[in-house]
C-alpha positions in Angstrom: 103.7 61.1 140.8 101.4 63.9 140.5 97.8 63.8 139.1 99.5 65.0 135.4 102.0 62.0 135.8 99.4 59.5 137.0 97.0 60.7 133.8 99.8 59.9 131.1 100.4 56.3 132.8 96.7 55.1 133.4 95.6 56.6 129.9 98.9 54.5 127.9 97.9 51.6 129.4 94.2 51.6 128.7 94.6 53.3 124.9 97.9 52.9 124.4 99.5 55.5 121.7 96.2 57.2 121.5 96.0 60.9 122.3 92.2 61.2 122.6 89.4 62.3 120.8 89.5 65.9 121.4 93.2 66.5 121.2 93.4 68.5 118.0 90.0 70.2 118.5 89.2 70.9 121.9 93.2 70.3 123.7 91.3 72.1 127.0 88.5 69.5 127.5 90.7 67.2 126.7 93.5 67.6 129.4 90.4 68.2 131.8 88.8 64.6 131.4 92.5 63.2 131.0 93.7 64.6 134.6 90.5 64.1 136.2 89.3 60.7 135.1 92.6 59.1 134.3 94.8 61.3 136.8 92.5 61.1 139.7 89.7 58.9 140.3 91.1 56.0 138.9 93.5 56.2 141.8 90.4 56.6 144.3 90.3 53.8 146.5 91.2 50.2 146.3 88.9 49.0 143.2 91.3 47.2 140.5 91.6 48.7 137.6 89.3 45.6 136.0 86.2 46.2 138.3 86.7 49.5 137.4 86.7 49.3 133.6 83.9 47.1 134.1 81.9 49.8 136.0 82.5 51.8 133.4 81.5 49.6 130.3 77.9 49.3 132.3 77.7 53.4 133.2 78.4 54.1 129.4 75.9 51.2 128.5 73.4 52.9 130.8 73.9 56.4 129.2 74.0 54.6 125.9 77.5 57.0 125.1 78.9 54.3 122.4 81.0 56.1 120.9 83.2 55.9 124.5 81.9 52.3 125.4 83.7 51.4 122.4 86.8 53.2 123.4 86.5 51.3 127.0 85.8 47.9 125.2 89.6 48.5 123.9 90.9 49.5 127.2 89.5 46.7 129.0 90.7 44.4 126.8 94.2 45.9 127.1 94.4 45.9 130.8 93.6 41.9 131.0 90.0 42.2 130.8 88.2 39.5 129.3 85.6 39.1 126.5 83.3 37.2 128.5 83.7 38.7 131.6 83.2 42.4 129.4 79.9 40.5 128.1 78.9 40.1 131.2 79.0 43.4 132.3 76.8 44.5 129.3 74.4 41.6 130.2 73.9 42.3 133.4 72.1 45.8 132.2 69.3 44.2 130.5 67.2 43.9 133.5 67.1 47.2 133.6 67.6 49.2 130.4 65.6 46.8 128.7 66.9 44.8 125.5 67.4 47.4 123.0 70.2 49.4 125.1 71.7 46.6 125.9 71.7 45.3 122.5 73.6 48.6 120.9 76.4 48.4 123.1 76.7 44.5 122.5 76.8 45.8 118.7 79.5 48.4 119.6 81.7 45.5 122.0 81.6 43.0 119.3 83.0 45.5 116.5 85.7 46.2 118.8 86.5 42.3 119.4 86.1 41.9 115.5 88.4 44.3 114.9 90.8 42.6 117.5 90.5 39.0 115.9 88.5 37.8 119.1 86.3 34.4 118.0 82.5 35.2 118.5 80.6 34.1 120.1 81.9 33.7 123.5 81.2 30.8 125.6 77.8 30.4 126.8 77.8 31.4 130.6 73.9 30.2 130.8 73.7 27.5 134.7 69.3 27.7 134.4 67.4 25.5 132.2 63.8 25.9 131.4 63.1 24.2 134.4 65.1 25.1 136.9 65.6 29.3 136.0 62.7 30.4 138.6 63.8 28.1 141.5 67.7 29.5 141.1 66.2 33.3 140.6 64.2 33.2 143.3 67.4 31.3 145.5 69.8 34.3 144.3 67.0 36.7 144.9 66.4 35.4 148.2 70.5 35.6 149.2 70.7 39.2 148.0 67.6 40.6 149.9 66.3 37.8 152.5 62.7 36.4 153.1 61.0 39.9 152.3 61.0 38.0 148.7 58.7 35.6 149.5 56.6 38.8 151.0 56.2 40.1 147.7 55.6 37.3 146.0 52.8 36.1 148.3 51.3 39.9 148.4 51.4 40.8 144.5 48.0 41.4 143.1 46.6 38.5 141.3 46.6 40.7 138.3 50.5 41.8 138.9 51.5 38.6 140.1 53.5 37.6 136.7 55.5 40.9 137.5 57.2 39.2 140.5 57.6 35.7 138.8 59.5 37.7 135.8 61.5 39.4 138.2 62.6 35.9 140.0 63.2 33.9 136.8 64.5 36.8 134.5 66.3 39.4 136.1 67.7 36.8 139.0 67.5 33.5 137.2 68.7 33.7 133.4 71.0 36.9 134.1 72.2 37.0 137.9 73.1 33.5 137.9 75.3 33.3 134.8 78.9 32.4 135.2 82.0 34.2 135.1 81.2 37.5 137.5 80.7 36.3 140.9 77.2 38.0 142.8 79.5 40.4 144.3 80.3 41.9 141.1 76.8 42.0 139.7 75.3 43.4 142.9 77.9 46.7 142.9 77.4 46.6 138.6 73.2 46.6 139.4 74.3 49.6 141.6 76.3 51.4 139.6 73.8 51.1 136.8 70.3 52.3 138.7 72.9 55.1 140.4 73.4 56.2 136.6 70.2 55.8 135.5 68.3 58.4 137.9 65.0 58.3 139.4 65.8 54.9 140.5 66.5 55.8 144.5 63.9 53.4 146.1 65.7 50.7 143.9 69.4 52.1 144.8 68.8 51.9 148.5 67.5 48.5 148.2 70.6 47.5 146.4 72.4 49.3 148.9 71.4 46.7 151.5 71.4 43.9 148.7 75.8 45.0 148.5 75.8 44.8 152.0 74.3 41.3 152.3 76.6 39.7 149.7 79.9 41.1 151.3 80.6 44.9 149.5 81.4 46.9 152.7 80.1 50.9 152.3 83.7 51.9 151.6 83.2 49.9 148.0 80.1 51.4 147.5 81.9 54.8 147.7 84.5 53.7 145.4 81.8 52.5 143.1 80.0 55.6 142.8 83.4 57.8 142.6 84.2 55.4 139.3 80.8 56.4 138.0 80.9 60.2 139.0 82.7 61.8 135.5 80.6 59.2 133.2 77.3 60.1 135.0 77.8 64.0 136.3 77.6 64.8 140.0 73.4 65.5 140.0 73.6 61.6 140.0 76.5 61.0 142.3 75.2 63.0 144.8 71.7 61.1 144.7 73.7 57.5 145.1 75.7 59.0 148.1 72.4 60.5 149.4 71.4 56.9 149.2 74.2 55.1 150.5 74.4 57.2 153.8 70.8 57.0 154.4 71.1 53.1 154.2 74.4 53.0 156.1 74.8 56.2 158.1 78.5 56.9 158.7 78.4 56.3 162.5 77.6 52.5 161.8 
């Protein structure tokens, strides 16, 4: 099939009937996004079609473009994607968009499940307790990036010292060690999202290595950031790829 072929398959089965937004008022723009998105880089690569849906839901998230996020919620769902697991995508921004952002486009998912007769709330994927969230941060912090943790821990300024501890329990403890999306997943997702967000390079090359430790060959990276290239422009592509191939030059 050719790229106008593969656009009308991939966009029926995400949307089904739907023609698209911009059908009646801008046809042009439309069949652009349609035969580039649907017709091209969703065939990019090896990445299924639920990792990529899910790399989407946390680009659109990032850029806070809810209007769309909603439209992915119902294409997610409609290629096999579940509630939780599309939860968990949206979680796993609040790290680092803070809880506002996150909490519109939880507002925007749950209309859509409403709307599809989906029982809220999901199951609670919560493993910490109170007790144990820092200890099991600091562990999955520790398996992403190695001993250099303890480094920063140990070197923090007294006064910036509770920076490091919310990092460990927070971002690693009560969100990285939920259930449902294995650390794989979350690793490329934290990726995807600091590529979209900009300005973040010193935090994308670290999570460049971080992919790397838990198993996501360069290759997947790639594929990653080619998912996130029409939701997040080529200015921020580029930068992700600048920071991949520093990381991982392409004779290793």
């Amino acid at each position: 099939m050719n790229r106008v072929e593969l656009s009308e398959k991939k966009f029926k089965e995400l949307f089904g009937g739907h023609s698209g937004p911009l059908a009646e008022t801008d046809p042009d723009l439309q069949e652009m996004l349609n035969r580039f998105i649907f017709g091209e880089v969703f065939y990019h690569g090896s990445l299924s079609d639920k990792l990529r849906e899910l790399i989407t839901l946390v680009v659109l998230t990032t850029n806070q473009t809810l209007d769309q996020l909603q439209a992915h919620v119902f294409g997610a769902l409609n290629i096999g994607v579940s509630p939780v697991e599309i939860k968990e995508a949206i979680y796993q921004c609040t790290p680092y968009l803070g809880f506002p952002k996150t909490l519109n486009a939880i507002n925007k998912a749950n209309e859509v499940f409403k709307q599809a007769g989906i029982s809220l709330p999901v199951e609670s994927q919560k493993t910490v307790t109170e007790a144990t969230r820092f200890d099991e941060g600091l562990k999955v912090q520790k398996e992403i990036f190695g001993e250099v943790i303890d480094k920063m821990h140990q070197g923090a300024p007294k006064n910036q010292k509770h920076i490091q501890n919310y990092l460990s329990a927070f971002c690693f403890g009560d969100v990285y060690t939920r259930g449902t999306l294995d650390l794989k997943t979350r690793e490329l997702l934290t990726l995807c999202i600091l590529s979209a967000l900009g300005g973040c390079e010193n935090q994308v090359k670290s999570h460049v290595m971080g992919n790397v430790k838990v198993g996501n060959t360069k290759d997947i990276l790639l594929e990653a950031v080619t998912q996130c290239l029409p939701y997040m422009g080529f200015p921020r592509t580029l930068n992700a790829l600048a920071c991949i191939n520093e990381m991982i030059p392409e004779n290793k």
